[in-house]
Each structure stands twice: as C-alpha cells, then as structure tokens.
C-alpha positions in Angstrom: 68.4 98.8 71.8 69.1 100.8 75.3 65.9 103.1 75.0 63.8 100.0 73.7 65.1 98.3 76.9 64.3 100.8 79.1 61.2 101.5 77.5 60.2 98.2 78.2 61.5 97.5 81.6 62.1 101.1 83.3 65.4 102.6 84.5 68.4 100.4 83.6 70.5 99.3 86.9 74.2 100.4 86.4 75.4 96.8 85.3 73.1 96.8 82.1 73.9 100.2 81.6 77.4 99.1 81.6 76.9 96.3 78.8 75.4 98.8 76.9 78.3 101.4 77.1 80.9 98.2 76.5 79.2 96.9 73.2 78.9 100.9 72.3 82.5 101.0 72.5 83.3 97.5 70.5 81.1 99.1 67.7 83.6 102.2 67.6 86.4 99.8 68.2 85.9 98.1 65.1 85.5 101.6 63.0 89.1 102.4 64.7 91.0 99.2 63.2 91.0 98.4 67.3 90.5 95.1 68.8 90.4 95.7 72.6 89.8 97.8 75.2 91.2 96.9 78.5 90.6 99.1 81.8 92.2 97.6 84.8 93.4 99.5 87.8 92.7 102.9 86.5 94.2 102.0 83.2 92.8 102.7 80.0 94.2 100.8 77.2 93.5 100.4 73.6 95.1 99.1 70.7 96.3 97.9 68.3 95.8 101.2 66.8 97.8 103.5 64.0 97.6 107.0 64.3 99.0 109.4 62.3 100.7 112.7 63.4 97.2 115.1 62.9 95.5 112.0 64.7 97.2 111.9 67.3 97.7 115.7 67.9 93.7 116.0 67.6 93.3 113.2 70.5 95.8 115.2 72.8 94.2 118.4 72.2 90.7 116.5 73.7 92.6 114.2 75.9 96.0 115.8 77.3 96.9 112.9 79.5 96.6 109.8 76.4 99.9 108.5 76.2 100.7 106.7 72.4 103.0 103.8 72.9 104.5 103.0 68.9 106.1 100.4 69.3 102.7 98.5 71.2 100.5 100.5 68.6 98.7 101.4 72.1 97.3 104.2 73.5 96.9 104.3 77.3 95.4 106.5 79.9 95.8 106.5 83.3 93.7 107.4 86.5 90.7 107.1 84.9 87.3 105.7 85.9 85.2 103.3 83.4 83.6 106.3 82.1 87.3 108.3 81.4 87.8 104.7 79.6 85.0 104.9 77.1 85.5 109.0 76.3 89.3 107.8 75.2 87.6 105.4 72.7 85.0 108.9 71.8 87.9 110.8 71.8 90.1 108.9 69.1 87.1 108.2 66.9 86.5 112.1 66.5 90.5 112.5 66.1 90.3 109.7 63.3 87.2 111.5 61.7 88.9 115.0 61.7 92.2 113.9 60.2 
C-alpha cells in the first residue's frame, strides 16, 4: 500500500510515513500475541507478551537495553526515538521466529 501511495501521489510527508510504519507494526503485533505499543516520553512499551528464556536472550543479543517486566508481561525500552520503538517490535518478532 505505501509504494502504491507514493507511486500515486509522490514522496510521502513524515506523518503518512508514520501511519504506515504504526499499522506495520500492529500487523507484527498481532503475529506476537501483543496488543499495544505505547511510546511516550522516550519509552517504548509493548506487551502483553510471553517470552521464553531463548526468546528473550535472542532479543537482548539485538537489543541490549530491552528490559522484560514478568510480572506486566511487558517489555520496555527506554531513550528511544519512534523509530528505536518500531525496531523493538522487529526485534522481538525475529527473536520469536528464531526460538
């Protein structure tokens, strides 16, 4: 849909680009049992998610700084920008497909 968009209408401004990257990351939300992403304040959050041990070694290997909260089923990471937000969502859907 994003390249038939921009084929269409040109370069995408940064807003539409962003609506693009969100519904991007709902679509690998849903394959990771998640239901939200929140990023507010340079925090990335998303849950509810189970991870296993492998899992969860995997997305620290890619992402040192993810922090997994058991007891929220919530993995956070802080001082990121959007962008850091949406490779945490990359990042635990390539740990989930390696384990």
């Amino acid at each position: 849909m994003r390249v038939a968009t921009e084929d269409r209408y040109g370069p995408l401004p940064e807003p539409v680009e962003n609506l693009f990257s969100i519904q991007e990351a709902k679509l690998k939300l849903a394959v990771l049992g998640a239901d939200y992403l929140v990023f507010r304040g340079g925090k990335a959050s998303v849950g509810p998610v189970v991870l296993g041990s492998g899992e969860l070694r995997d997305l620290r290997s890619q992402v040192e700084t993810a922090v997994y909260s058991t007891g929220n089923r919530e993995v956070t990471l802080r001082g990121s920008e959007f962008q850091g937000a949406l490779d945490l969502v990359d990042a635990m859907l390539a740990a989930r497909q390696a384990a």
